[in-house]
N, C-alpha and C positions, 0 to 999 in steps of 0.2 A: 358551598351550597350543593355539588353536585353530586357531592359524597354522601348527601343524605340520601337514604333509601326513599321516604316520603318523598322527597322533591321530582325524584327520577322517576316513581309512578306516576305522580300528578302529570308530569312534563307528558308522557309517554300516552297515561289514558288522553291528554288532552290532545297529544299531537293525534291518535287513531280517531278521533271523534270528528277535528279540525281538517285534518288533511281532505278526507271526502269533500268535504263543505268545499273548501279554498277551490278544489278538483272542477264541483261542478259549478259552482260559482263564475271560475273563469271558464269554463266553456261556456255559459250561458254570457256571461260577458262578453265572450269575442262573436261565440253567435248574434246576440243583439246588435251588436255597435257593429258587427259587418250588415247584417240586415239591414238596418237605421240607413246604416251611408250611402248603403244601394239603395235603398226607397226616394233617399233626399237627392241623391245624383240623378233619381230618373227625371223627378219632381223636375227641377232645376232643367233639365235636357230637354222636357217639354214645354216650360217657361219661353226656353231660347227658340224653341224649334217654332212656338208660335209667332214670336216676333218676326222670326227670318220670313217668316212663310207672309207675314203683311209686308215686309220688308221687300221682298223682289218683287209679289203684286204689286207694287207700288212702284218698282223701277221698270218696271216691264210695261206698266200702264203709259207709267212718261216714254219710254221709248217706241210703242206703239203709237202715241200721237207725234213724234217727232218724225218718227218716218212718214207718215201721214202729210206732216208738213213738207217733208223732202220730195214726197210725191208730187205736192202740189208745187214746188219750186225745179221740179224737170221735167213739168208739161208746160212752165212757157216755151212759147210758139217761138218766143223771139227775146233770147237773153237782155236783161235790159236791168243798169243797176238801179236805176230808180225803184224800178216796179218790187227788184228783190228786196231791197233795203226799208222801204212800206212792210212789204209782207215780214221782213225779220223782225222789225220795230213791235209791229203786231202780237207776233206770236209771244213776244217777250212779256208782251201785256196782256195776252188772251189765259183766259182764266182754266181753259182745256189745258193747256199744256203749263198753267201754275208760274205763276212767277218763281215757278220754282228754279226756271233757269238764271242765271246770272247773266248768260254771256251766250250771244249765238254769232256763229262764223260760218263762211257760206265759201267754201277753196273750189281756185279749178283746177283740170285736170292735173295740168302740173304740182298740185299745194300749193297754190301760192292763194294766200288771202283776197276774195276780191270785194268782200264785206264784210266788216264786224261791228254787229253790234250790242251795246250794254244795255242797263235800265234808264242809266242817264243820256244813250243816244248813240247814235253812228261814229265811229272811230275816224279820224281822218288820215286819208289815202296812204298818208305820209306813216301813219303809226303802224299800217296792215303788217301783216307778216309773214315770213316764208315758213312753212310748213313741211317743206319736200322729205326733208331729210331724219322727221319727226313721226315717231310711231303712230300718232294722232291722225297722219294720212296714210303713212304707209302701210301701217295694218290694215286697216279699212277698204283700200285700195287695191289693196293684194289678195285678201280671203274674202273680198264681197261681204263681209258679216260684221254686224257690230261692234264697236270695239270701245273697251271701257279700259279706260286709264285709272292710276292708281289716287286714291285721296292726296289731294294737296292741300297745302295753305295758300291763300292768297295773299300774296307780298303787300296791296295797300289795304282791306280791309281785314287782314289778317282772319279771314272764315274760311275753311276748311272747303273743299268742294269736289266733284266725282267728272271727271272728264269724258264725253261720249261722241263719238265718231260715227255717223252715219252715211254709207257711200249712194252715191245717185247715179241711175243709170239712166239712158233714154234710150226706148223700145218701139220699136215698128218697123214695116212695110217685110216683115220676115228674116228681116237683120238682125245678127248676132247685137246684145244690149250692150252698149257702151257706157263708160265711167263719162260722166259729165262735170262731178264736182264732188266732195265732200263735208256734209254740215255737220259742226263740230258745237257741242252745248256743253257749256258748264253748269251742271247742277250743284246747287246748294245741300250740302249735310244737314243744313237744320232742321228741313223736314224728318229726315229720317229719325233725326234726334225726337224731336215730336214722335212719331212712331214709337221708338224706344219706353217714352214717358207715357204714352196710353196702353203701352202691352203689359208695361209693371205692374203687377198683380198687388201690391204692397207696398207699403214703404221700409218694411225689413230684407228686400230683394233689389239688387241693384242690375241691369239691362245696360251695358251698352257693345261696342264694334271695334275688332279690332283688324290691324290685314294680319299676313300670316306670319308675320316676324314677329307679331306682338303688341303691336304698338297701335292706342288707343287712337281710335281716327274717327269716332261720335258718341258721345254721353251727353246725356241732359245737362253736366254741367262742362258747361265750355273751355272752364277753368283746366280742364286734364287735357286737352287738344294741346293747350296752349305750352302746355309740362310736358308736352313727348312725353306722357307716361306709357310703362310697358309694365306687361306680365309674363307669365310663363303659362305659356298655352300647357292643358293637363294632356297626357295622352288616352290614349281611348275614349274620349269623348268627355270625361269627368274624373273630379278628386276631388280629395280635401286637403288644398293648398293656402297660400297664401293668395289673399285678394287683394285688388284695388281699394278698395276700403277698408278692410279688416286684414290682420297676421291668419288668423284661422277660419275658409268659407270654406262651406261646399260647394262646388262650379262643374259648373258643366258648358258647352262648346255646342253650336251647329253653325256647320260651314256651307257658305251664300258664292258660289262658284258667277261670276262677271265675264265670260270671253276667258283670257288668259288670267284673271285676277281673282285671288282669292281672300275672300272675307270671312270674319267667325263674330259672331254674335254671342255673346258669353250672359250666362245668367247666372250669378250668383248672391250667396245668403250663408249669414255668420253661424257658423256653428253650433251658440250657444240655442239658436232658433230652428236650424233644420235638423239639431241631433237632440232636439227636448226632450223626444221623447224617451230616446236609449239613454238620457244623462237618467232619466227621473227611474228608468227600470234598472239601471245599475245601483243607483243610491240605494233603492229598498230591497236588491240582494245584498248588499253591504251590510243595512241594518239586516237581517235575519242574519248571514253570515255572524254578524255581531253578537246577536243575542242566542244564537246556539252555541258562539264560545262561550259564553259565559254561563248557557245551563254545563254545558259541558264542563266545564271548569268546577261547577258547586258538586254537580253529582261525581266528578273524579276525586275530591276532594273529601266526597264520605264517605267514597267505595275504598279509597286507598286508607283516610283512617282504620278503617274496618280492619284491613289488612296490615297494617304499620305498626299500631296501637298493642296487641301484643308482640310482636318481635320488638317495638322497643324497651317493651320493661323487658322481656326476656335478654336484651343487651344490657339492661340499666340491675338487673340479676347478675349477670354475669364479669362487669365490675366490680362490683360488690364483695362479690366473690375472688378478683382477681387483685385486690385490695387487702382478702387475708381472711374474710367474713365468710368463713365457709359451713356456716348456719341457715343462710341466704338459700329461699328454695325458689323456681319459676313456678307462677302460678298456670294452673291448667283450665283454659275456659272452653276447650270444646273437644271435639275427636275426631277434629280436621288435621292439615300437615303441618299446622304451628302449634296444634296440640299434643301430636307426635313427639317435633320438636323439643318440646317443655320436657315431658317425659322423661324423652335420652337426655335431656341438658341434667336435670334432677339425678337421676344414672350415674352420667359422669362424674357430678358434684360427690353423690356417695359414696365412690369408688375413689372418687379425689382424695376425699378425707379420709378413707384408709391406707391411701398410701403414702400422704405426708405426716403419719403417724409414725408409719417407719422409715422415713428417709432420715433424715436426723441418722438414726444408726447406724445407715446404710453409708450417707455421707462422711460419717465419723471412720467406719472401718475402712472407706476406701480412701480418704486421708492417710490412714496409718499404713497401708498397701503401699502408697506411692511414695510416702518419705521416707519408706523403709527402701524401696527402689530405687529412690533417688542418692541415699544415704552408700546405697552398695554400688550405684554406679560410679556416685564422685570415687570412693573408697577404690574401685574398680582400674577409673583411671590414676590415682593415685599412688596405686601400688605399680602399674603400668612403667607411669612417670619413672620412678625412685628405679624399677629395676633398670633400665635402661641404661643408667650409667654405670652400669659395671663394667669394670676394666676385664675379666678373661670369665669361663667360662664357669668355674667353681665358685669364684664370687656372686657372680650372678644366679647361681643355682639358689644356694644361699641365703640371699639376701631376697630371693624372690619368696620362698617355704617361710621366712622371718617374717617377712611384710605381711603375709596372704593371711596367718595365723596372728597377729600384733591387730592388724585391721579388723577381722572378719570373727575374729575369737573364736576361732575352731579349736576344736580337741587335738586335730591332729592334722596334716597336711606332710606331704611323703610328693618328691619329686622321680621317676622314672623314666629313665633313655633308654632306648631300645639300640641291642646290642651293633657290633657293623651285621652279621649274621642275620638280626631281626627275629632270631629265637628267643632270647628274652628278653623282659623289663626289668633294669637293672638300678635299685635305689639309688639314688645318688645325692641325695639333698633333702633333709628334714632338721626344722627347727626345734623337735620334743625332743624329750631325753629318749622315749623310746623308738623311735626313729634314729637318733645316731647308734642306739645300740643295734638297729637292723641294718644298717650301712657298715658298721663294724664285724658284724657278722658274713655280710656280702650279701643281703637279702636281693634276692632276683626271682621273678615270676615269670612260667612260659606260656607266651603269648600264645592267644587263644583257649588256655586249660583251666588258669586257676586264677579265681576271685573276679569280679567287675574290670579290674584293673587288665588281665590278662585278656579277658573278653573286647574291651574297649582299644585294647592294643590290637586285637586282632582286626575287628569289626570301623575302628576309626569311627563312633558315633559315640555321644555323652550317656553314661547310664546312670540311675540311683536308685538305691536299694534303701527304701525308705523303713523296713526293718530288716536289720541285717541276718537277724535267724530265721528270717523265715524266708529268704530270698536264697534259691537255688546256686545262685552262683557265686554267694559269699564264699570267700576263703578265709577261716578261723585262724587271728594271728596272737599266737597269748602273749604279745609285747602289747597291745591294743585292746584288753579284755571288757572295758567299756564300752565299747561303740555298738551306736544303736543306728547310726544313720550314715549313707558312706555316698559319694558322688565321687565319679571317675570322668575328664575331661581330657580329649586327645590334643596334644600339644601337636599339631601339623601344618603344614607350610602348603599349598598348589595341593598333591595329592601324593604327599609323601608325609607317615609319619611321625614325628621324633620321639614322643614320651609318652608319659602318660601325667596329670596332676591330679592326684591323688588325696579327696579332703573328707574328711571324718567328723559324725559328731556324735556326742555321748547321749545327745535326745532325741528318740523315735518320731518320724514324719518331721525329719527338720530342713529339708530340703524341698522345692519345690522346681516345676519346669522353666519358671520365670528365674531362676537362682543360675539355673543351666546356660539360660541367653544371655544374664550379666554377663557370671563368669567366663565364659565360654569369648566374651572378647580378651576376656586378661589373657584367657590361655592361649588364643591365638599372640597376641602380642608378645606372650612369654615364649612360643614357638618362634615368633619373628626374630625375636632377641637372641635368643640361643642361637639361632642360623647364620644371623651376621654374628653373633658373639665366633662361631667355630669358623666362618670366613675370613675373620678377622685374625683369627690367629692361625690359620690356613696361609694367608698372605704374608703375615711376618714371620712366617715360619721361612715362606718362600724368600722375601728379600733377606731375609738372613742366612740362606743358601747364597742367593746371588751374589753379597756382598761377601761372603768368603770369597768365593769365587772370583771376584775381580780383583780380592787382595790377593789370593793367588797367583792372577794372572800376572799383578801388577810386580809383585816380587820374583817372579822367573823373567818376566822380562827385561828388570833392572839389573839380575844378577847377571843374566845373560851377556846383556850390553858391559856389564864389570868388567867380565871373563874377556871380551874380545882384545884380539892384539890393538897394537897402536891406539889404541884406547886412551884418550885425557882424561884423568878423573876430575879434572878442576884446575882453579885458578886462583890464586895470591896475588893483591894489590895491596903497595905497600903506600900509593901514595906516588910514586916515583917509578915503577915499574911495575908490569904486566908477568906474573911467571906460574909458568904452566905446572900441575902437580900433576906426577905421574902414577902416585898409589892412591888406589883409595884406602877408606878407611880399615882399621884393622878387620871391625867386624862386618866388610863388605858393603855397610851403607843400611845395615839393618837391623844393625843394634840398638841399643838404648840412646834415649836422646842426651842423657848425663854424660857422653863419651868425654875420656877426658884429653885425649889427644887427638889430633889431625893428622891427616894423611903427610902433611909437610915437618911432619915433629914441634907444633906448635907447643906452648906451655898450655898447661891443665888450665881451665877456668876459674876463675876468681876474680872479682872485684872488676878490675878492669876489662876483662876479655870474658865473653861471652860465646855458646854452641849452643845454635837455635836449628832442631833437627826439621829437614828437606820431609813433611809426609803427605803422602798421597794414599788415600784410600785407604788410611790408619795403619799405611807400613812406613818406614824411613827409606828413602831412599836415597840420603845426604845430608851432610853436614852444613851452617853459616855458622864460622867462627871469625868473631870482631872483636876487638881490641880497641878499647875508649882511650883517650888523651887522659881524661882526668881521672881521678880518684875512685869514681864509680860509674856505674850506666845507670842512662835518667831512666824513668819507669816510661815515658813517654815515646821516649824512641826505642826503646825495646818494644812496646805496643806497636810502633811503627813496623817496625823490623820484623817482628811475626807476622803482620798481614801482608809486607812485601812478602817471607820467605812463600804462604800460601800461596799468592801469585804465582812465586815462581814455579812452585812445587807443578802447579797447571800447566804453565808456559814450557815444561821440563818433558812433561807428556807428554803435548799438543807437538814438539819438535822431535820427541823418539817414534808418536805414531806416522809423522811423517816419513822421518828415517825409514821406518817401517815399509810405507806404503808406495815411496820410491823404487825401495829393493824389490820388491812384490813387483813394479812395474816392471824392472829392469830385468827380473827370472823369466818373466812373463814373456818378453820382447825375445828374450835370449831362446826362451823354448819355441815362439812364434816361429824365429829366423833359422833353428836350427829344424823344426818342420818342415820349412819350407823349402829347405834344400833338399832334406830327406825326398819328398815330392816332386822334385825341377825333374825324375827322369820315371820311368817303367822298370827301367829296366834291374832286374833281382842284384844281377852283381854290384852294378851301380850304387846301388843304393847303401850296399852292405860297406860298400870300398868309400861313399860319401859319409858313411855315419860314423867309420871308427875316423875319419880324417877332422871333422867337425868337432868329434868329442874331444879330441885332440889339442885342438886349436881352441875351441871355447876356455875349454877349464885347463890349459896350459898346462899337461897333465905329460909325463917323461912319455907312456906310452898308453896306447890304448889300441882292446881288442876288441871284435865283434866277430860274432861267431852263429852257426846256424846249426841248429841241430834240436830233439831232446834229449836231458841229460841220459844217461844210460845205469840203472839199479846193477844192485849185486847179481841178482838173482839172471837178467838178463847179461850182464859182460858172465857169469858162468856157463850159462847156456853157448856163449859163443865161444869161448873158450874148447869144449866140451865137442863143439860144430864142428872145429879147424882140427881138433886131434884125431876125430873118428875120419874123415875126409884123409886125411895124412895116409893112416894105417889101411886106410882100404887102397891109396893107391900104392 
């Protein structure tokens, strides 16, 4: 849905329409209902404050006449219980001071009770009680002021009542006033309950008193006294809490201060009655709020059609069109920016339809573009492929100029190497006929002068000469008097490079730059090929040096070892004895393996007796000749017998390079010991007298000189010669 364009202006005009409204709505919301609560909390605050305000005139009026009474009970002349217990009876029944007392007590100085009495009469002696230790006297007694205890219940009639201490003093003859006693009255809460129920303005408004913990201690109905019910005092004076009768009032508090006791008088009233008015001013911003969404909603609704209604045919045009229907035109209904729109959309349609007129053709020639690309790249790698396994370096030439021209059906194709010098391109490989006849001839071109080929040899970049006669730096070849189109591709490796591949065609413009990028990897690859082709035969040029070489080595050091005296050539085992041969063989151990005698004068081979030639490193350097029991030798054990003799042929080496490397130690040790004698002194004579003595002794030699001097030429023994005669004749 959100993807319609219509739905997103509707949304959008309706949210800027809406938003305002919601805006001031709820400020006028929070304004009202804050107003309203403060209006209904005063209301309420002034409900209580009138009650309070009859509420302590009324407790103040009973304590004004009790003291009154206390007056009159600390000017008798002459304490007397009778007389007091009259006047307390009295007071309890005098309509001044209300039956509103329950209970009056009359302590002396010490607290101790010396009269109480009730409605129903004088307490007996035995019941009085001590007060000393009771804030009932001791407040009273100690701050000289009235003292109001806290709401109790009374244990047998279970009524609720207010406890009040009044101290007496007796005054005269200029003496400081003395405590005489203290009269203690229990009043009744009922009255003030009464009070409560004529201050209620309402029967939608509930009045009654709580102390300061919370706890209900007078309401009209008696029933909550009895429940310890409790509230949550509001603070600042007022809220909208929960009530004693109701989950949601408005309440408000004024607090009735007693001496040390505090009281709160609560007045409240259910919400749905002290906020009527803000409920009723909120409801009829809701209904407007309401009814301006929904103009809003109709007039966004025609403003957006207005706006939507051609962009969507112009979308519902423009599939139509994209479906294949390209006849389909946008209609134009004004010279606003959707009429623009239509315009270029109609534009583009006509512009559409003339060029899917020629795409078709367009599509078809670059088809044939790219299978033709595709065709010479497989072919490309193809020929890549195939050349690669040529074994040396003329096959490969070869068989590369065969492929390139069998593949690619060129006229002509000519491979050139560039000489060790790098003076010329020198043909080496073409698959035409007239091609081998310019290899026959020794056709070579110098680089840098003559034809594309020479140019590209110089240059190392690909060129083509898409007609050959009009192209300056064609070189005129009358074995190739067709060619009309010619591309030259440097066969090179890193930045050195080897030839040139050289391809021809008989049709002017038959080459192109895209022809150059194929190719141009063959020619690299045929450049790679050639490279290891010549390192390859570079390398076995080389092990085929080397391994002369070691067959050299191997045959001087065998003949060598022949040649020395005391020398074993071998050994004969007959089965029964061990016997040493002292020749070797006729032809030294390096003839032919068909030899047909042994060094011991054995019989020629034949049938029974077999010579299986000792080779190492494809020289002979010994004979095994065995002699079978039977008739013939199995083919099995002669298989045996040649991959022992190979064994041995190793084991034969591994034991003369040691021979070797012993002797080597032992010249070595020999030259060490005789240095080191040489060196045991300084001194010149010494030395010369220690070295002919040493050579002496080393190599067991008849004699031996050492001599210091250099030699002396002709030229100088004539001179001296020549010295001695003229010296002679002068003296």
């Amino acid at each position: 849905m959100w993807n319609s364009l219509r739905v997103r202006l509707t949304l959008i005009f309706i949210g800027l329409a809406i938003i305002p409204l919601i805006a001031v709505g709820g400020i006028l919301f929070q304004t009202t209902d804050t107003a309203d609560r403060a209006q209904a909390i005063a209301l309420q605050s002034q409900v209580a404050q009138n009650a309070t305000s009859q509420i302590v005139n009324y407790i103040q009026g009973l304590n004004q006449n009790l003291i009154a009474f206390g007056s009159q009970l600390s000017g008798l002349s002459t304490p007397d219980l009778t007389i007091e217990s009259s006047l307390l009876s009295s007071a309890l029944h005098f309509s001044t001071y209300g039956s509103q007392y329950k209970e009056l007590a009359l302590l002396d100085p010490q607290g101790h009770e010396i009269i109480r009495t009730t409605q129903q009469g004088s307490v007996p002696e035995s019941q009085l009680l001590d007060h000393s230790k009771s804030d009932d006297f001791l407040q009273p007694a100690s701050t000289r002021q009235v003292y109001y205890g806290p709401i109790e219940t009374d244990s047998t009639t279970h009524q609720p009542y207010l406890e009040v201490s009044i101290p007496l003093y007796a005054t005269g003859n200029g003496r400081t006033s003395q405590l005489t006693g203290v009269l203690i009255g229990k009043l009744s809460v009922t009255p003030l309950e009464n009070l409560l129920a004529q201050t209620q303005p309402g029967s939608s408004q509930t009045l009654y008193m709580t102390d300061d913990a919370g706890k209900v201690v007078a309401h009209q109905d008696p029933s909550f006294n009895l429940q310890n019910a409790r509230i949550v005092l509001p603070s600042g004076g007022g809220a909208v809490q929960a009530g004693i009768n109701h989950t949601n009032v408005v309440m408000a508090t004024s607090k009735i201060q007693l001496g040390t006791e505090t009281f709160f008088v609560i007045a409240e009233q259910p919400t749905s009655l002290a906020l009527a008015l803000a409920t009723s001013l909120i409801r009829m911003l809701t209904l407007s709020i309401v009814i301006a969404l929904i103009l809003a909603a109709a007039v966004g609704f025609v403003v957006v059609r207005q706006i939507v209604l051609p962009i969507e045919n112009l979308a519902t045009t423009a599939k139509q069109i994209a479906a294949g229907d390209l006849a389909q035109t946008a209609a134009v209904r004004g010279r606003d920016e959707i009429g623009a729109l239509a315009n270029a959309f109609n534009d583009m349609t006509s512009q559409l339809r003339g060029l899917v007129g020629s795409l078709e053709a367009r599509v078809s020639e670059r088809t044939q573009e790219l299978e033709r690309e595709t065709l010479s790249v497989r072919t490309a790698a193809e020929v890549a492929r195939d050349i690669a396994s040529a074994s040396n370096l003329d096959e490969l030439l070869t068989r590369s100029g065969q492929l390139i021209v069998e593949r690619f059906n060129f006229y002509h194709t000519g491979i050139f190497l560039l000489d060790d010098k790098k003076e010329f391109a020198v043909l080496r490989a073409s698959p035409t006929e007239a091609g081998r006849q310019l290899i026959a001839n020794g056709h070579r071109l110098r680089v840098g002068e003559q034809g594309i080929v020479g140019r590209v040899a110089a240059t190392g970049e690909a060129r083509i000469a898409l007609d050959t006669g009009a192209d300056a730096v064609y070189f005129n070849n009358p074995y190739l008097p067709t060619t009309r189109s010619e591309m030259a591709l440097p066969l090179k490796t890193r930045n050195e490079i080897l030839g040139i591949l050289d391809i021809q065609s008989d049709q002017p413009q038959a080459f192109a730059q895209e022809d150059i990028e194929i190719l141009q990897v063959m020619a690299d690859q045929l450049a790679t090929a050639i490279e290891s082709t010549r390192l390859m035969q570079r390398v076995e040029n080389q092990l085929t040096e080397i391994e002369q070489t070691y067959q050299e080595f191997t045959r001087q050091s065998w003949r060598a070892l022949a040649l020395e005296e005391n020398h074993i050539a071998g050994y004969k085992f007959d089965g029964v004895q061990l016997q040493p041969i002292d020749r070797a063989p006729e032809n030294g151990g390096t003839g032919d393996s068909t030899a047909s005698a042994t060094a011991s004068g054995d019989q020629a081979s034949g049938p029974r007796s077999q010579i299986i030639p000792i080779r190492l490193r494809g020289e002979t350097i010994g004979l095994v000749n065995i002699r079978f029991r039977g008739d013939s030798a199995p083919d099995e054990t002669m298989s045996i017998v040649e991959q022992v003799t190979d064994r041995l042929a190793t084991a034969l080496e591994n034991a003369r390079l040691a021979e070797e490397t012993r002797e080597r130690a032992r010249r070595d040790e020999l030259v060490g010991e005789l240095s080191g004698n040489f060196r045991s002194t300084l001194d010149l004579e010494t030395v010369v007298r220690t070295a002919a003595q040493e050579l002496r002794k080393a190599f067991q030699l008849e004699e031996a000189e050492v001599r210091l001097g250099f030699p002396i030429t002709g030229s100088e023994e004539a001179a001296k010669i020549k010295s001695k005669n003229n010296g002679g004749s002068h003296e």
